[in-house]
C-alpha positions in Angstrom: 0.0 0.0 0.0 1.7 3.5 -0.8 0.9 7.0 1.0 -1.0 9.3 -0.4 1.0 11.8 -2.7 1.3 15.3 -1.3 0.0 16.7 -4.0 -2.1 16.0 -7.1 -1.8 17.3 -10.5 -4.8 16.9 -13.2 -6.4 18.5 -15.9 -10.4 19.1 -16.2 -11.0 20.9 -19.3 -8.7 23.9 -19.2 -7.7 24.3 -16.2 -4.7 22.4 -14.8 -5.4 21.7 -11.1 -3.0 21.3 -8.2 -4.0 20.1 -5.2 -2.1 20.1 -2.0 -2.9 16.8 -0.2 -2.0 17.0 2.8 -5.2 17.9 5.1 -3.7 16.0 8.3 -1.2 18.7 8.5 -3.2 21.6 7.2 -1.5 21.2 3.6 1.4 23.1 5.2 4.0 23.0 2.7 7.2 21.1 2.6 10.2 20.5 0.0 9.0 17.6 -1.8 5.8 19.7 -2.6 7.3 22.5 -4.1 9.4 20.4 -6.3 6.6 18.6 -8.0 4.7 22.0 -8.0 7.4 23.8 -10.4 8.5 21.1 -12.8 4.5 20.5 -13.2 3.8 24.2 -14.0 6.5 24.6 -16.4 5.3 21.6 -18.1 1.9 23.2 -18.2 2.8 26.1 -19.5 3.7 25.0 -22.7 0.4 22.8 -22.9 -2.3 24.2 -25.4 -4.3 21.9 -23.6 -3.7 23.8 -20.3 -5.1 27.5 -20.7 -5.0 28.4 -16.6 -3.9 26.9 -13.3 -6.1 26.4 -10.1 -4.4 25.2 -6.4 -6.7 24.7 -3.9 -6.6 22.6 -0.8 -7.6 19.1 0.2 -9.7 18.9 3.1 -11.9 22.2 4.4 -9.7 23.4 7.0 -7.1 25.0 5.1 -5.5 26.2 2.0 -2.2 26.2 3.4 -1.1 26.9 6.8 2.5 27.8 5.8 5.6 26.0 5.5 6.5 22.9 7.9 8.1 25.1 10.4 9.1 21.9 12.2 11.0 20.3 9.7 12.9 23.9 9.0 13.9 24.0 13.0 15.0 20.5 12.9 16.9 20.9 9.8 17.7 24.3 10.6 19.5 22.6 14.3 21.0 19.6 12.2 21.4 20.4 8.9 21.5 24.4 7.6 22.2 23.8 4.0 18.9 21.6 3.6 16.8 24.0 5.6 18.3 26.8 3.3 17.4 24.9 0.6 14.0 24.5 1.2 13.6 28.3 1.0 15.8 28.7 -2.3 13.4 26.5 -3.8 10.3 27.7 -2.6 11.3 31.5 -3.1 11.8 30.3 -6.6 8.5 28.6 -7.1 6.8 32.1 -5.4 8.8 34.1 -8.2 7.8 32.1 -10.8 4.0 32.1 -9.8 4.3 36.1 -10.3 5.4 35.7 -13.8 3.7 32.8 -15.0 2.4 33.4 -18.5 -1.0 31.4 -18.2 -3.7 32.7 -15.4 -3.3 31.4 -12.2 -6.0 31.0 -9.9 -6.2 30.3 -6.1 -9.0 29.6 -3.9 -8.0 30.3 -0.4 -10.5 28.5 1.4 -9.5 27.9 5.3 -6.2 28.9 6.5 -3.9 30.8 4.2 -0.7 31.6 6.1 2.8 31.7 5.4 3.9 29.9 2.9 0.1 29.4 1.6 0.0 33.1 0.7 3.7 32.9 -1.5 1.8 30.1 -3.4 -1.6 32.4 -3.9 -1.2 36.2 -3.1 1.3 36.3 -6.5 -1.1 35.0 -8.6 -3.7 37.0 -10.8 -6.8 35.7 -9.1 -7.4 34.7 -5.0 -11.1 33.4 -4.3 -11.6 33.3 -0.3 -14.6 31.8 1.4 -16.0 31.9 4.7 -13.5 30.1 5.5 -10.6 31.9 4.7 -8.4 33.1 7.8 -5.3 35.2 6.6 -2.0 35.9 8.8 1.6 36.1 8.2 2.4 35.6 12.0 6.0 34.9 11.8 6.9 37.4 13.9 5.9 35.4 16.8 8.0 32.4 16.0 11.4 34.4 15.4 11.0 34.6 11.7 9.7 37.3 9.1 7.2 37.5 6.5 8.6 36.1 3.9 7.5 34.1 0.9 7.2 38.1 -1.1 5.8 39.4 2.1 8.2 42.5 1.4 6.4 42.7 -2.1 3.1 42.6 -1.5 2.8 43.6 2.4 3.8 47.0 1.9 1.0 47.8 -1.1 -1.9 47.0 1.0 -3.6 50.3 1.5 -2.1 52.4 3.7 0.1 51.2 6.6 -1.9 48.0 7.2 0.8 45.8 5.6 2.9 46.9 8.5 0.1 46.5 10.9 -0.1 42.9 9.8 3.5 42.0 8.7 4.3 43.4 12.6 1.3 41.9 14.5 0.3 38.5 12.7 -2.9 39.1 13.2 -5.5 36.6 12.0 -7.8 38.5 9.7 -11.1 37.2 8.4 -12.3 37.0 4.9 -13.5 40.5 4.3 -10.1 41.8 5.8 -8.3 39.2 3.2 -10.2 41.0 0.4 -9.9 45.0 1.7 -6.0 43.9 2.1 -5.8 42.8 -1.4 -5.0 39.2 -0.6 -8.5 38.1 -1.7 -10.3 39.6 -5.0 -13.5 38.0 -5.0 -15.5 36.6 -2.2 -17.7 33.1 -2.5 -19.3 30.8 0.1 -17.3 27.2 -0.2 -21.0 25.4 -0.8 -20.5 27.3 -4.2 -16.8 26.3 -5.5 -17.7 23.3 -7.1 -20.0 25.2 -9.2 -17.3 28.0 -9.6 -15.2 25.2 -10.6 -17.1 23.4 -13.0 -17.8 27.1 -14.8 -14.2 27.2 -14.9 -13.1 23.9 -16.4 -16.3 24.7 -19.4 -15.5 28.1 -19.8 -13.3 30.1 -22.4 -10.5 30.4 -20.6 -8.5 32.4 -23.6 -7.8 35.8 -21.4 -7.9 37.0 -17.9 -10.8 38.8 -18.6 -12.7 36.1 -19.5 -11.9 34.2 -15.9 -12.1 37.4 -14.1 -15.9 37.5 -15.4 -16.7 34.1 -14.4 -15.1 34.5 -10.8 -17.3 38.2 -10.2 -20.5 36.1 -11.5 -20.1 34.2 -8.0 -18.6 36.9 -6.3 -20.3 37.7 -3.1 -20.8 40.4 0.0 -18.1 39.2 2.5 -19.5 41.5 5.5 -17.9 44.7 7.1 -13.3 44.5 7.0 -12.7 44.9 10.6 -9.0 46.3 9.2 -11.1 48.8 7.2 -13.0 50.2 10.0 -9.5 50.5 12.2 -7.3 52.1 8.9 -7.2 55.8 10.0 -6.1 54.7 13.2 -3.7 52.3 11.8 -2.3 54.4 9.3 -1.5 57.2 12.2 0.0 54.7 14.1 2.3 52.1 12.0 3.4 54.8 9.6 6.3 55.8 12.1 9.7 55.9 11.8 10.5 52.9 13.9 8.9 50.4 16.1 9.5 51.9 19.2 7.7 55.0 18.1 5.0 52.7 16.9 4.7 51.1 20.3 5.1 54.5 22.0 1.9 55.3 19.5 -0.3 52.6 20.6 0.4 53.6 24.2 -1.0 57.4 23.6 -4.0 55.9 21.6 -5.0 54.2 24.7 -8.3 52.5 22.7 -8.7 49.2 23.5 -7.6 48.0 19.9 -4.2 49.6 20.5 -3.4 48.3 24.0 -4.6 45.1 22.7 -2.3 45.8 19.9 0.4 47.1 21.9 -0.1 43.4 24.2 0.3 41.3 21.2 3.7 43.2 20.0 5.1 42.9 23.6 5.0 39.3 22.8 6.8 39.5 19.5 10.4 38.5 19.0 12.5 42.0 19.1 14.6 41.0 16.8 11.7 39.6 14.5 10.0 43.9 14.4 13.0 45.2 13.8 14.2 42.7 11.2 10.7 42.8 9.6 9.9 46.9 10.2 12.9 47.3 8.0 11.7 44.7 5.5 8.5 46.2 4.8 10.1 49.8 4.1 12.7 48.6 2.0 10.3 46.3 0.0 8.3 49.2 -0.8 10.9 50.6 -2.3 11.8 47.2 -4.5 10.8 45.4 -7.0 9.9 41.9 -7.0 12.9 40.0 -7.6 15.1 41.9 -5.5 12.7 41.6 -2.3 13.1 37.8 -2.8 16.7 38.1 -3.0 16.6 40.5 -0.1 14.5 37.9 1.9 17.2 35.3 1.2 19.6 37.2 2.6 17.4 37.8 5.9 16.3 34.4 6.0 20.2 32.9 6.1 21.1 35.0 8.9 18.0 34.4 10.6 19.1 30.6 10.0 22.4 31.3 12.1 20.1 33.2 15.1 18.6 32.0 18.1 14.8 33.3 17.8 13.6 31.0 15.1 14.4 27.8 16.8 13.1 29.1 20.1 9.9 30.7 18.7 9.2 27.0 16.9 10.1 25.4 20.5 7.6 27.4 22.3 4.6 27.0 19.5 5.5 24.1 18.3 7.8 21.2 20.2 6.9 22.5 24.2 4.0 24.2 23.0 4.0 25.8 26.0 3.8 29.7 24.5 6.3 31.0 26.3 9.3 32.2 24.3 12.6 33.2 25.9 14.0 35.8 23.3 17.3 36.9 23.0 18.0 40.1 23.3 14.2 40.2 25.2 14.0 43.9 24.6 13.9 46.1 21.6 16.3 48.2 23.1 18.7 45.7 23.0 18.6 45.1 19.1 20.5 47.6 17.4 20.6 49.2 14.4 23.9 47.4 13.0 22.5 43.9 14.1 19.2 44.4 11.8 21.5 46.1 8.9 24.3 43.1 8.9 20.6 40.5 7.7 20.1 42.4 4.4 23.6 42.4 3.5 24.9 40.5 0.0 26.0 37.1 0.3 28.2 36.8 -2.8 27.8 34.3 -4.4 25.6 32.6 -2.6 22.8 35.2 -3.3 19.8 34.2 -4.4 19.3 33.4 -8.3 16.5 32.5 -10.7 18.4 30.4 -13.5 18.2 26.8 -13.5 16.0 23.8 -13.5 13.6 23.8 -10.1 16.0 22.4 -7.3 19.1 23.1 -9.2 21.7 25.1 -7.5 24.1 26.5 -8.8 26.7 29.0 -6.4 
């Protein structure tokens, strides 16, 4: 008897489908995934037969609840070059999702975190249901939001890419779809209709898919983010996260001092690293964000907070993190510079088949 593959692959009429199988563990993502994943969608992208892609998620819990976190700390502990390698090849699948020449489609229904976002966000179209629970909450395990976080967190509107890049808040679908993460809204009773409209459809532009996914689009309630933005936005557009803390703290509602809680419980190191991220991605383009979170994410490698943040959620589960330093005053400026320096030749490059490295 042989497992279940990770992921399926199949085509139903012209749509190319990939399926992340692995519901058990929240179709988090893992190596072996992304490297049938890649090879599959350049292979489809040269098939007439194939005129879009779909990924969706086995199971109605989740699209993908990130990368397997575990696996990276115990590689990370035992083995650096194969953790690293995990994220050279999935930074390279996220890139070539964002330039893929056929339309890609996502439908984000359950938990889209992490590593579930890189393999939606950059694609053209992100159905959400109600369901669908966004959050890149790496900043509470030691790590950043990567995956194109510094692409695409900082053009959400106003300064509630920061607000979520910094907090890891778990926003609900309407949020997901003020954001930008979403772009249409359906109930999940409904995607097997949306999905049989898609697979008879004439699938020859984006226009043509982009009518067919507004035909089910529906009212996804009030965006909680939306309400909050002109507080956020006076808030999380300041000049460092100390001054952002210091501006939740003269707020005084009760969403900033919950705010202010949830960022007290944040690794230091992890705001800094990622304050800086999102206002230097805002300032990149797409490629050179995922070479800059290379960069971050090797040194991060070499840290401390990573492994303890996936201890404390994770292995102990017992939520209680013992940073180091443990105060933002104790991470300076020249620590969170050294992550987003070059690494030579071991920078992050696009050439090559899909697991091929080359330094």
């Amino acid at each position: 008897m042989t497992d279940e593959p990770e992921v399926l692959f199949e085509k139903r009429g012209g749509i190319g489908l990939i399926t992340l199988n692995r519901p058990k563990a929240l179709n988090a993502l893992n190596q072996p995934m992304v490297l049938e994943i890649h090879p599959k969608m350049i292979e489809w992208a040269d098939d007439p037969q194939v005129k879009a892609v779909l990924i969706v998620g086995a199971g109605d819990r989740a699209f993908c609840a990130g990368g397997d976190i575990l696996w990276l700390r115990n590689n990370g502990l035992e083995n650096r070059p194969k953790a690293l390698s995990f994220y050279w090849d999935e930074y390279r699948l996220n890139r070539y999702i964002k330039n893929y020449p056929k339309p890609y489609i996502a439908f984000i229904d359950g938990i889209t975190m992490g590593g579930g976002c890189g393999l939606s966000v950059h694609g053209d179209f992100r159905v959400a249901t109600e369901r669908t629970m966004y959050a890149m909450p790496e900043t509470g395990i030691g790590l950043f939001p990567d995956v194109g976080g510094s692409y695409f967190m900082p053009r959400c509107p106003g300064e509630t890419g920061m607000y979520s890049a910094l907090t890891g808040d778990r926003l609900k679908p309407a949020d997901a779809l003020h954001l930008g993460i979403a772009t249409t809204y359906t109930p999940s009773a409904k995607l097997p209709d949306l999905l049989q409209a898609l697979e008879t459809a004439d699938l020859s532009d984006k226009a043509s898919i982009a009518a067919i996914l507004n035909s089910f689009h529906e009212d996804p309630g009030t965006s909680d983010v939306k309400l909050l933005e002109g507080q956020i936005d006076v808030v999380f557009r300041e000049d460092s996260v100390d001054a952002i803390m210091d501006g939740l703290k003269l707020n005084g509602s009760n969403w900033a001092l919950k705010t202010l809680d949830t960022l007290s419980k944040k690794s230091p190191t992890s705001l800094k690293l990622t304050f800086q991220q999102m206002r230097r991605g805002a300032q990149s383009n797409f490629d050179d964000c995922m070479r800059m979170e290379y960069r971050m994410v090797t040194r991060t490698m070499d840290g401390h907070d990573f492994y303890e943040g996936v201890r404390a959620v994770i292995v102990d589960k017992d939520n209680a993190p013992k940073w180091v330093p443990d105060t933002l005053a104790h991470v300076s400026d020249s620590e969170i510079d050294a992550y987003f320096a070059p690494l030579g030749k071991g920078d992050l490059h696009f050439e090559g088949a899909p697991g091929e490295r080359v330094d």
